[in-house]
Steps between C-alpha positions, in 0.01 A plus 500: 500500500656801344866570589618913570671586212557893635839595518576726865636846420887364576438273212460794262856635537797475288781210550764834443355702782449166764841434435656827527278531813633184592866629495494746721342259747772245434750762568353637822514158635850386419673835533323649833603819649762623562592389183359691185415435122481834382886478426573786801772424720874396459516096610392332240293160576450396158440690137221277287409552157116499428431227210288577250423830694374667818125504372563133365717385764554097505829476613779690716846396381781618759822651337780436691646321245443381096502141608273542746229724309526296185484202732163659633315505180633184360407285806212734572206237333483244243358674187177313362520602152739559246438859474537516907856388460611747276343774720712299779839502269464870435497564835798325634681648132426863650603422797881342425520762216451780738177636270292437836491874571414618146223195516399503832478851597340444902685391801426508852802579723455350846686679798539474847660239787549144287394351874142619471452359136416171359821468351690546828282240674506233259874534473509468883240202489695335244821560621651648090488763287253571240287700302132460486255567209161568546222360262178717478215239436148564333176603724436180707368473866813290574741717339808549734867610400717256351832571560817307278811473713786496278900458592740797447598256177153537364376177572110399640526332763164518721157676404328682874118561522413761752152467678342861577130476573316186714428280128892563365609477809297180582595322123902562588459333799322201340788464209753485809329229621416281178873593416629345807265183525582421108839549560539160715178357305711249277335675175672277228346704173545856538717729662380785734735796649673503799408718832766729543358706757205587721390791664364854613622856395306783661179326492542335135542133431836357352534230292846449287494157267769341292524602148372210273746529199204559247728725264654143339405340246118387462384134424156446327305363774229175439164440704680185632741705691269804591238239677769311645646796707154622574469152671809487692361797643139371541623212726826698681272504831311179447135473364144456645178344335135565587133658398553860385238625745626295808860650418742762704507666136192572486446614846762737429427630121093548713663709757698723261263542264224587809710840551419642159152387463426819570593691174282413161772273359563305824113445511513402191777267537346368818138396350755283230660340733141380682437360189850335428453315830136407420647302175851420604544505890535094528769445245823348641749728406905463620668801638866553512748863421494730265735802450161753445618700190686230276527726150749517231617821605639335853665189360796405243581218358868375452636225339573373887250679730162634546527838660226602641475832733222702660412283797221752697164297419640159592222302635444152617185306544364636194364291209756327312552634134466893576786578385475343171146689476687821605729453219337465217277772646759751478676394192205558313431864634856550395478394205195604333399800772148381478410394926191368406556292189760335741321466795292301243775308323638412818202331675450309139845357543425388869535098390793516341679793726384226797546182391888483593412546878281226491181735587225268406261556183205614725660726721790716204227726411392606859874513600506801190207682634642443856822678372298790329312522810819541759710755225119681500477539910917596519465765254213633679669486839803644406289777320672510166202696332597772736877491484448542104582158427444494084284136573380574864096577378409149482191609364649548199669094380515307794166484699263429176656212402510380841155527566355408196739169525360414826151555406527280221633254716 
């Protein structure tokens, strides 16, 4: 089997430009006519100050107020690196010095009636004021706009996702409803945000979520703790055992995958698979939750809670100890920016990553390539090559390490 490894033209195009492109979507959608964002008009909606740059944009910080803008870019992530928080610091510096304009030299001035805006609805919907800053993700099929609601004070307190085509629009939805079953789940070992409100706005999908408070202070986090929040979760809506074959799982992960078959990697994928179930389909395996895209960059660890946000992938019925594979997974393509090394690393590390969720000895490696094998038929059916997604040619890491796994099997 030999996995595409040919990028589609939309691959081939500059983060800058998709993101810039991506703006003026954004925009469009949360500032429809009659209002404007070419700055004409006299009733000013909001003023927002590009950061780093229109042709770089990654964040639009309103300016009603110091608080509130230095607020914005100090709540705006959770820098990953040193030298990312003192990018971060600069920021909010310029911003409370009042060196933003001499720094930060575009800004988009949004006119028009506040009633036909965002702003005006999710004030309405909320029933407060605020001001709402708009983060400007990197080319992924599931990129929507994430909006921070802050207080006139300057305080976060609720994060909205808007859902604009039929997959964002579909994933919102899905977080609404994890959100809402986990909130009266009795999770014991983690702590997950809040629904503050549901709904549509000319044809777009709300969601607005409690702010976790991941701004304090950071505790170092153990494997103890990590696994035993990952199994709250696993067993929040009870579990199920049986033969991987004779499973709803697999039924499903068959039927998915069957609607991509069709393009070279989903063949690919699919004549894997065969052989997976040849080897592996009469292992018992136990199937319980999992939240679907459990990585470091949507969890914090305090000295009393587990945060853990970013609730559109929750699952159940799938094969305990995904997220645990999913992990490690991603940590190591953060880390080290080499997908296929840790596609590798990761499956080697499938009996100890395992062994805390009591998968048995015979079944930890299958549950890996099962994992590899559901990420592999999601990215294909949420057509991430296409949307530009820097990982979505699974050609490239994720597919020949699959197969050659499950050949060797």
């Amino acid at each position: 089997m030999s996995p595409v490894k040919t990028a589609p033209a939309e691959l081939t195009a500059g983060d800058a430009a998709l993101r810039t492109q991506y703006l003026t979507e954004v925009l469009r959608l949360l500032y429809p006519a009659p209002c404007r964002t070419d700055g004409a008009g006299d009733n000013t909606v909001v003023e927002y100050l590009v950061v780093p740059n229109a042709h770089r944009p990654r964040l639009l910080v309103p300016t009603p107020s110091r608080p509130v803008a230095a607020a914005a870019v100090r709540r705006y992530a959770e820098p990953q690196s040193r030298l990312a928080r003192l990018k971060r610091d600069a920021v909010v510096a310029a911003v409370r010095s009042r060196a933003d304009r001499l720094v930060f030299r575009d800004r988009i001035r949004v006119t028009g009636p506040v009633s036909a805006s965002i702003d005006g609805y999710l004030s309405d919907a909320l029933r407060r004021d605020l001001s709402v800053s708009v983060h400007i993700g990197p080319a992924r099929a599931n990129r929507k706009p994430v909006l921070q609601l802050l207080t006139p004070d300057g305080e976060t307190f609720g994060f909205g996702k808007i859902g604009t085509g039929p997959l964002t629009q579909r994933l919102v939805r899905a977080e609404t409803t994890a959100l809402q079953a986990l909130g009266t789940s009795g999770l014991t070992k983690l702590t997950v945000p809040r629904v503050l409100h549901a709904g549509q706005w000319r044809g777009l999908q709300v969601l607005v979520q409690s702010a976790l408070p991941v701004w304090l202070p950071r505790a170092p986090l153990t494997p103890r703790r990590l696994a035993a929040a990952m199994l709250d979760i696993a067993g929040c809506c009870g579990y199920t055992t049986g033969p991987l074959a004779q499973s709803a799982y697999w039924h499903e992960l068959r039927g998915r995958l069957a609607a991509v078959t069709e393009r070279a990697e989903g063949a690919a994928l699919s004549a894997a698979v065969d052989l997976l179930a040849a080897h592996s389909g009469e292992i018992a395996l136990r199937y319980g939750a999992w939240h679907g895209d459990w990585a470091p960059w949507n969890m914090a660890n305090l000295a009393d809670a587990l945060l853990v946000w970013d609730w559109e992938r929750f699952a159940t019925g799938v094969p305990t100890g995904f997220d645990a594979i999913h992990h490690e997974l991603q940590k190591r393509i953060q880390t080290s920016g080499d997908a296929r090394g840790a596609v590798e690393a990761t499956v080697r590390r499938a009996d100890e990553l395992l062994t805390p969720f009591g998968v048995a000895p015979v079944a930890r490696e299958t549950t890996a390539l099962l994992y590899l094998v559901d990420l592999a038929v999601r990215y294909l059916t949420d057509r991430q090559a296409e949307a530009g997604a820097r990982l979505g040619v699974l050609g490239t890491w994720l597919l020949p390490v699959l197969i050659r796994r499950v050949e060797e099997l």
